[in-house]
C-alpha positions in Angstrom: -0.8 -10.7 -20.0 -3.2 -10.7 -17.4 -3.6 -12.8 -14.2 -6.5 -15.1 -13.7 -7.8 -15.9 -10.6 -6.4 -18.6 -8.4 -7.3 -21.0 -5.4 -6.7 -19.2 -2.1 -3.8 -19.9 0.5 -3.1 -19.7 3.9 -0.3 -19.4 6.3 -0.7 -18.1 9.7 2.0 -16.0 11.5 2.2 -13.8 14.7 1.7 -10.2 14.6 1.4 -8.1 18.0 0.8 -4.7 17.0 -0.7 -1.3 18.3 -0.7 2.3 16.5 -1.8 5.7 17.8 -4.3 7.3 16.1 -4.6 11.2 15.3 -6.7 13.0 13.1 -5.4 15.4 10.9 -4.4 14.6 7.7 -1.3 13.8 6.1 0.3 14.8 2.8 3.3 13.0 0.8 6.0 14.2 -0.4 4.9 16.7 -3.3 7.8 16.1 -5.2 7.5 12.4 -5.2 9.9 10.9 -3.3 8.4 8.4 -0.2 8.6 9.8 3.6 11.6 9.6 5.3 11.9 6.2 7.7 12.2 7.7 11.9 16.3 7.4 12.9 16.5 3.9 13.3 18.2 2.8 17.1 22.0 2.0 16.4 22.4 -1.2 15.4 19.2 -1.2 13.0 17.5 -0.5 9.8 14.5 -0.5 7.7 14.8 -3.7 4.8 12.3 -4.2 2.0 10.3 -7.4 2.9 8.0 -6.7 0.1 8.3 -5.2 -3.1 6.2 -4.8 -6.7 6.5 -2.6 -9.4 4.1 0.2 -10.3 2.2 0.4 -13.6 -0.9 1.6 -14.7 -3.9 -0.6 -13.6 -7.4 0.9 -15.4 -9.1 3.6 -13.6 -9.9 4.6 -10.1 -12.9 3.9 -8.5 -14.2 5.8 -6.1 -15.5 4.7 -2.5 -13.5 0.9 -3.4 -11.6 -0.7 -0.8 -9.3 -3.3 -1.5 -7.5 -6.3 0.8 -4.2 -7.3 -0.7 -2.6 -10.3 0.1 0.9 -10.6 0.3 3.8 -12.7 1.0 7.1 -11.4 3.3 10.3 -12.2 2.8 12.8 -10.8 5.9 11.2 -10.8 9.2 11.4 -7.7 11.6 9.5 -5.6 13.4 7.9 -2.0 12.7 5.8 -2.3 9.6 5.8 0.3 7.2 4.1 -0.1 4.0 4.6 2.1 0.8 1.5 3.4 -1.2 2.0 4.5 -5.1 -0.1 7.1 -6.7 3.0 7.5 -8.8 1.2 7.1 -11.9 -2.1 9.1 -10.9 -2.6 12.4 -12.8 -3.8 13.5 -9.6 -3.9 13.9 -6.0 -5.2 10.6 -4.3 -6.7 10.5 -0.2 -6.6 7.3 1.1 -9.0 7.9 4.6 -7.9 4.2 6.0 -5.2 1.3 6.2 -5.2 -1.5 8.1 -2.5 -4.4 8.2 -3.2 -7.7 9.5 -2.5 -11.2 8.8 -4.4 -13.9 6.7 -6.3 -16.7 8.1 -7.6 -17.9 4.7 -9.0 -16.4 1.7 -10.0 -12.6 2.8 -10.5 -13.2 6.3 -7.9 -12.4 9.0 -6.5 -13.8 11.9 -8.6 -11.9 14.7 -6.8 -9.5 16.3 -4.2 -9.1 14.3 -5.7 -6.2 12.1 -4.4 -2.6 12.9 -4.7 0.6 11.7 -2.2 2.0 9.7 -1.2 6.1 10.4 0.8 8.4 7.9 2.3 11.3 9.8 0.3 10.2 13.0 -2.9 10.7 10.9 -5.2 8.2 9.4 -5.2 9.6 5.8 -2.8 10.5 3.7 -2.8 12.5 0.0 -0.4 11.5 -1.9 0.3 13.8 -5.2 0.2 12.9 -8.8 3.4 11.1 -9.0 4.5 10.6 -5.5 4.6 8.1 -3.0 4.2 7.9 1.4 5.4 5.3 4.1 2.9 4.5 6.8 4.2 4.9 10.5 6.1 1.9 11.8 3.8 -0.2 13.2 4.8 -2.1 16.5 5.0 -5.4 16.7 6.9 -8.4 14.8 6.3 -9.4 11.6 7.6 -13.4 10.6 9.3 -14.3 7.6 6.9 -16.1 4.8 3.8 -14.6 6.5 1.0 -13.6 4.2 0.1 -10.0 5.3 -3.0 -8.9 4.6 -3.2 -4.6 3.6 -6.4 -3.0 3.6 -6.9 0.2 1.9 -10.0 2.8 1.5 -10.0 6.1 -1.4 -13.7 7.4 -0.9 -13.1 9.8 -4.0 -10.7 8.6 -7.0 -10.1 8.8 -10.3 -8.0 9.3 -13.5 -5.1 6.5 -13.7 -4.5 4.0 -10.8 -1.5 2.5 -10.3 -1.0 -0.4 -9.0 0.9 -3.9 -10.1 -1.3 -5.9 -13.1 0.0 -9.5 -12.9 0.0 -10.5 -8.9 -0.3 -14.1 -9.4 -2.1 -13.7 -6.2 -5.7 -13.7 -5.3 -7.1 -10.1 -3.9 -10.2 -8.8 -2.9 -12.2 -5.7 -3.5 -15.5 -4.4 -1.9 -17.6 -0.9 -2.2 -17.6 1.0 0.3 -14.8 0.9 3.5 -14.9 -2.6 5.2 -10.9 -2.2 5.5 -11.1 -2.3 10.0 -13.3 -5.4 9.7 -11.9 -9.2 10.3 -14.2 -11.4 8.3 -14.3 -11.7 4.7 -18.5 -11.8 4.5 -17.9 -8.3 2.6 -14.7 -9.0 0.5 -16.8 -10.9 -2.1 -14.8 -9.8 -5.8 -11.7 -11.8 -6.2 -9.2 -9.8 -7.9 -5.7 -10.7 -9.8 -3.7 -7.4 -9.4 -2.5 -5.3 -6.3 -4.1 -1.7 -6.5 -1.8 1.1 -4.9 0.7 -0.8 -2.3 4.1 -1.5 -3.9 6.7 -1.9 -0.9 6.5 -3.3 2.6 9.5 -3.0 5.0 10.5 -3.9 8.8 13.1 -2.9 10.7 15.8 -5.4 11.8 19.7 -5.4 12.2 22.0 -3.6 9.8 23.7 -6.9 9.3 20.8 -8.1 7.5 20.2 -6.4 3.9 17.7 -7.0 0.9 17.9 -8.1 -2.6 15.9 -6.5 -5.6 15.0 -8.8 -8.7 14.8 -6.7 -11.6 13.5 -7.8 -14.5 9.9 -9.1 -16.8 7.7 -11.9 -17.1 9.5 -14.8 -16.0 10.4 -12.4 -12.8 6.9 -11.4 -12.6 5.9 -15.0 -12.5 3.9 -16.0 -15.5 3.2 -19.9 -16.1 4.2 -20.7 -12.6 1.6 -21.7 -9.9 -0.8 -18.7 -8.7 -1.5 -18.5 -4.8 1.4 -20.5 -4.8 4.4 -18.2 -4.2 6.5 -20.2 -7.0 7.9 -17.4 -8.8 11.7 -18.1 -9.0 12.3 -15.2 -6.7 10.2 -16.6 -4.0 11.9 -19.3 -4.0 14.9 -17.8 -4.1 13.5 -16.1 -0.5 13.1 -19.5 0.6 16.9 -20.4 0.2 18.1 -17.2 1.7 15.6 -18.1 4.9 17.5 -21.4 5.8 20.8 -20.1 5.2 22.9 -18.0 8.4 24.0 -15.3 5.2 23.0 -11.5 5.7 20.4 -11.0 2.5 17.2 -12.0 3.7 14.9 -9.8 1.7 13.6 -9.8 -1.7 11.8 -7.7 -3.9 10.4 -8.8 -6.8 10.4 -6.0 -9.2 9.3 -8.0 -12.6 6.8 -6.4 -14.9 5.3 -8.8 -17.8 6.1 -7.4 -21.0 8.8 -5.3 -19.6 12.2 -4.0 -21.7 15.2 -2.4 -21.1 15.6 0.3 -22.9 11.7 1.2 -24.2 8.7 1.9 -22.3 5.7 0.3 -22.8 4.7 -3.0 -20.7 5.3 0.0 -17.9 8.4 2.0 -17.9 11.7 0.5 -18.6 14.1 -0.6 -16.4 16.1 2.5 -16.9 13.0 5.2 -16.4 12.1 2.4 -13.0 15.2 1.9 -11.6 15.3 4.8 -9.2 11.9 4.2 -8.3 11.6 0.2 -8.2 14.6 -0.5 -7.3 17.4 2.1 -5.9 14.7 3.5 -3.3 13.7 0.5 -1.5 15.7 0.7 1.8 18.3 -1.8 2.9 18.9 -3.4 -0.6 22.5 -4.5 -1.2 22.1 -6.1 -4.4 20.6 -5.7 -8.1 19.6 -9.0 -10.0 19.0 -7.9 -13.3 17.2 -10.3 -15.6 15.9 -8.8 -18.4 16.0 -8.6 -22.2 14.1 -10.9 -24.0 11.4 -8.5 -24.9 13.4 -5.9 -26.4 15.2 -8.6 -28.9 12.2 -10.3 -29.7 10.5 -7.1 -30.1 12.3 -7.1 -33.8 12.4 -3.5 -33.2 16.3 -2.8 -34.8 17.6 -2.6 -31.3 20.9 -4.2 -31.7 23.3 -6.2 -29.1 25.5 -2.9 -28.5 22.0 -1.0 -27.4 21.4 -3.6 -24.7 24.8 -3.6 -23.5 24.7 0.3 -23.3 21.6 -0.2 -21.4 23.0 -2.4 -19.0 26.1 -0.5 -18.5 24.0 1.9 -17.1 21.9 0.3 -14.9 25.5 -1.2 -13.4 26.4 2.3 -13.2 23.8 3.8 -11.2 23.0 1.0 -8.9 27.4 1.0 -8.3 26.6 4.6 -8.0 24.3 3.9 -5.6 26.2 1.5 -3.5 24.8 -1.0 -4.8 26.3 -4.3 -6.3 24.6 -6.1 -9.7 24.0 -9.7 -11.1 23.7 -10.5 -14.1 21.5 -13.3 -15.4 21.9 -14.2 -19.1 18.7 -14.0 -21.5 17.2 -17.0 -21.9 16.1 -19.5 -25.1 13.1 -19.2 -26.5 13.1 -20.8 -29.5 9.2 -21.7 -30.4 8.1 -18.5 -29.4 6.3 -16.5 -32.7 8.8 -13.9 -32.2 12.0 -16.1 -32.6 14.1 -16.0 -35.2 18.0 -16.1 -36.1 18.5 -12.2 -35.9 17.0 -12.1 -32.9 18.9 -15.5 -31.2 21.9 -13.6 -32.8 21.3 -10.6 -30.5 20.2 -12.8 -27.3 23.9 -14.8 -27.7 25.8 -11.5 -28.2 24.2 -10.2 -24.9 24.4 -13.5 -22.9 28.5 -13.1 -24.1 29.0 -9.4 -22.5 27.1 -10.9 -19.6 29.0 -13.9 -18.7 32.7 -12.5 -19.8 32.5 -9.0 -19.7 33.8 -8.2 -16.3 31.5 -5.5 -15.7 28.7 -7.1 -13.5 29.7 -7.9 -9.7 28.7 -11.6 -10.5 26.6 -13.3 -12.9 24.0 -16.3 -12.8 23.5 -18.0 -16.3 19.7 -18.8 -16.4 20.5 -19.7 -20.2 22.6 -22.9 -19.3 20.2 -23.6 -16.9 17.2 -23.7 -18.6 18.1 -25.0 -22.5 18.0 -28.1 -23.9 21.3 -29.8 -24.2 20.0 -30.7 -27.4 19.2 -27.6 -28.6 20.7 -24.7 -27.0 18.3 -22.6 -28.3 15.0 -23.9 -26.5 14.1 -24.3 -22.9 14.4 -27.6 -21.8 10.8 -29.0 -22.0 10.9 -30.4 -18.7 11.4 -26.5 -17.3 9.0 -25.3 -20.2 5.2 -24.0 -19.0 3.8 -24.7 -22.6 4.8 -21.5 -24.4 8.3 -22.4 -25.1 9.6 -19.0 -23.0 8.4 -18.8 -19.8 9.7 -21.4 -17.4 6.7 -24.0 -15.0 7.2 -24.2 -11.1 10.5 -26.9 -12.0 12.0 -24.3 -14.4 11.8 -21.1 -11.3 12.8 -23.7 -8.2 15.3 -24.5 -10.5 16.5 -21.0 -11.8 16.6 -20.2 -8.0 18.6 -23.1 -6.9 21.0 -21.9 -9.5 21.9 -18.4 -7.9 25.3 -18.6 -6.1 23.8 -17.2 -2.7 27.5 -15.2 -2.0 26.9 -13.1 -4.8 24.2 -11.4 -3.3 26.2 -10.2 0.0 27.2 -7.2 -1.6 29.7 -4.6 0.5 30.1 -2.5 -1.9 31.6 1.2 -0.2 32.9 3.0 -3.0 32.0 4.6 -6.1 35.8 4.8 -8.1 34.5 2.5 -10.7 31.4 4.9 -11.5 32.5 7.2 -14.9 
């Protein structure tokens, strides 16, 4: 599914930022991992404020910029941004970065606009695979602030990666306009984010981050674009008014998405690592995902998915990591339903909710059926294609997450076979 193009918001915030500037270039890590954050001072970290998965999003264009427009979760201070070539089939320069915040549509509030460095540099080539961190950028960042990242590649090609389905207006322009304020050369409107996949600040080690794992209905589709209605940005507005320590989300939803095939991008076992475990600061998993492999009729079987799960749980327990689990949801209407395939969704949503093997669950399934039909979403939640929820159905999946499950303190690694 793609993303159409939407109305514009606007939210102002203050940024105060300044970066030194060198100029030799900078390369990523070759073998794909992102840059190592500085040593944080004692008593802080780096926490994902910002997070999208990375798929394949056409081809690279050369001399393109483009300003994306995004919405931050945890607030702090020292910016870093992450930039994905990690499915490029070659080595990618980016020659500038900027990040500033919006005033409306693809201008920015003056002054707020700064140049991004990688390694003290003001490129960066990242390899075929890999991924690079920006410099921390000083100054304070505010919660719910839409941050504005403008990037330049003067020579591209081959695969770009990026996230397809932003449910956010971007803009695009030839040539490098990324250091400029004003939007009078940021004329395309586009529907995906090209290249950035992660923004994080730095902010007390109390504080920690939570990662939503998971398809479509993570990803956002049917809910309100420009809007910021996905169920996990809601869920970031929840976690803003409460005194807990999770303040971060990352919304890690791909439409189309499985758990155990590729396709729709790479599953949630061949992402994990990348999408999820590597973020820094994350205490918690929400997995929510499964639909598209039972509907996909293609013989996987309620045992596969919980095998799949099992080890998701195990590597993000692995990892230190604590997991929710969120029951599959109805569908019922959708071409793809039928009784096999309800047969395999209630088998999983069983594991799920009595297994044991999750650190907590959240049952999406009870929250968004009919009580007349437990096999359909309740119309009043329903966006009109009788599986993905509206704006009602996410506020109201959000509301439904226990907020304690997410404060994971999870130490050991017994439990891990």
């Amino acid at each position: 599914m793609r993303a159409g193009l939407f109305r514009a918001g606007c939210l102002l915030a203050v940024l105060v930022c300044a970066a030194a500037v060198q100029t030799t270039p900078a390369t990523a890590n070759a073998d794909g991992s992102a840059t190592a954050a500085p040593a944080a001072a004692a008593g802080r970290h780096d926490v994902v404020t910002w997070g999208a998965s990375a798929d394949r999003v056409g081809d690279a264009v050369a001399d393109r910029s483009y300003r994306l427009i995004v919405r931050t979760s945890v607030a702090g201070d020292n910016l870093r941004v992450r930039l994905s070539n990690a499915l490029g089939d070659r080595p990618l320069t980016f020659d500038s970065a900027y990040a500033g915040l919006r005033k409306s549509g693809a201008e920015l509030v003056p002054g707020t606009n700064k140049r991004l460095t990688f390694g003290g540099s003001r490129s960066v080539t990242i390899p075929a695979g890999a991924t690079a961190y920006s410099d921390p950028l000083p100054g304070k960042l505010a919660a719910a602030a839409d941050l504005v990242v403008s990037v330049h590649t003067r020579s591209a090609g081959g695969p770009a990666t990026g996230h397809g389905m932003a449910m956010q207006t971007s803009y695009a322009a030839t040539g490098d306009h990324t250091g400029e304020d004003g939007a009078a050369n940021w004329t395309e409107r586009i529907g995906s984010w090209f290249y950035l996949d992660a923004v994080t600040v730095r902010t007390s080690t109390a504080v920690g981050a939570v990662v939503a794992l998971g398809d479509s209905i993570t990803d956002g589709w049917q809910s309100s674009g420009d809007l910021n209605r996905r169920w996990p940005d809601y869920l970031a507005r929840r976690l803003a008014t409460t005194d807990g320590p999770v303040k971060g989300v990352a919304n890690e939803g791909i439409s189309g998405n499985k758990v155990l095939a590729d396709g729709a991008g790479q599953s949630a076992l061949n992402r994990l690592d990348r999408d999820v475990l590597s973020h820094p600061g994350v205490r918690t998993v929400f997995l929510f995902e499964g639909v598209n492999d039972i509907k996909a009729h293609t013989g996987v079987t309620g045992a596969d998915m919980i095998a799949g799960y099992r080890q998701i749980i195990a590597r993000a327990h692995q990892a230190g990591k604590c997991v929710v689990g969120a029951t599959v949801a109805p569908f019922k209407g959708w071409s793809e339903w039928d009784a096999a395939a309800e047969s395999v969704r209630q088998e999983v949503n069983e594991f799920i909710r009595s297994s044991g093997e999750f650190d907590a669950v959240t049952d999406f399934d009870r929250i968004l059926r009919s009580p007349y039909d437990h096999e359909r979403i309740l119309p009043v939640f329903d966006g009109g294609d009788r599986l993905h929820p509206n704006d009602k159905g996410m506020q109201a999946m959000a509301d439904s997450v226990d907020l304690d499950s997410l404060r994971c303190d999870r130490t050991s690694t017994a439990d891990v076979p």
